[in-house]
N, C-alpha and C positions, 0 to 999 in steps of 0.2 A: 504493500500500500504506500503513496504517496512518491512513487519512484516517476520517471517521465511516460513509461506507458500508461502507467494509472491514468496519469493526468491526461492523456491523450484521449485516454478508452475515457475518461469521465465527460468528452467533448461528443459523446456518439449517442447517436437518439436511440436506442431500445425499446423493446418490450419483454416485459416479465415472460419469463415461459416453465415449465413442470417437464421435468425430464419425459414424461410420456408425450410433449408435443414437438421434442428434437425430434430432428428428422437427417439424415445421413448428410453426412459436409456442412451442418450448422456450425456457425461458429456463435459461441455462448463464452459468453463471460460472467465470474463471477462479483459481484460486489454484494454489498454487507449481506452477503449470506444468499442473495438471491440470485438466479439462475435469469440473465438478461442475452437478448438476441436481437445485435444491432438491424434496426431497419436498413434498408437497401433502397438505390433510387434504381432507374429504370437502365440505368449506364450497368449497374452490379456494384458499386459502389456505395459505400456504406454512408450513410444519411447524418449530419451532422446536427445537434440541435440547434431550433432557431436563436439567433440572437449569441454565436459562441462565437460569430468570424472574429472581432478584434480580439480578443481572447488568445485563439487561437494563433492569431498572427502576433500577437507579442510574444506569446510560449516561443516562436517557430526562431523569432528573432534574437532573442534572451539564447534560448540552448545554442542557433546559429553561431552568436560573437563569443560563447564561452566555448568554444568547442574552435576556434581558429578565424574565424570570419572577419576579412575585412572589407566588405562589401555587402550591403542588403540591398534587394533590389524589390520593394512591395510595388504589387500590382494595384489599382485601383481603377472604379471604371471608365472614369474621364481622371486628367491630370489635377491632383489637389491637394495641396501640400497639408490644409487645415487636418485632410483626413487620415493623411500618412502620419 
């Protein structure tokens, strides 16, 4: 708990599931004890919760410049500094 996957898998939208409703290549995760099964978008890609993107991009940036980085390059969808 509280390692960078945690923190990552805490950014994924789920649903509760009971081992009698895995089904073969689910990937389940466990948190406080419960048995979670990240939604998927329609790509097969695993559905983020709403409202985690700047979260998620500071986490991305923070591990980035500790890890060697000297260069970040955020995407945004028109150019804007306010929001970088």
């Amino acid at each position: 708990p509280g390692d960078l996957g945690d923190q990552y898998n805490s950014f994924l939208d789920c649903e509760e599931v009971s081992p009698a409703d895995m089904k073969n290549g689910d990937v389940v995760l466990n948190r406080d004890g419960k048995l979670l099964r990240p939604k998927r978008l329609p790509s097969n890609l695993f559905q983020f919760r709403a409202g985690t993107g700047e979260d998620r991009c500071v986490l991305d940036c923070i591990t980035s410049l500790q890890n060697g980085a000297d260069l970040l390059w955020i995407e945004t969808e028109k150019p804007h500094v306010g929001q970088i």
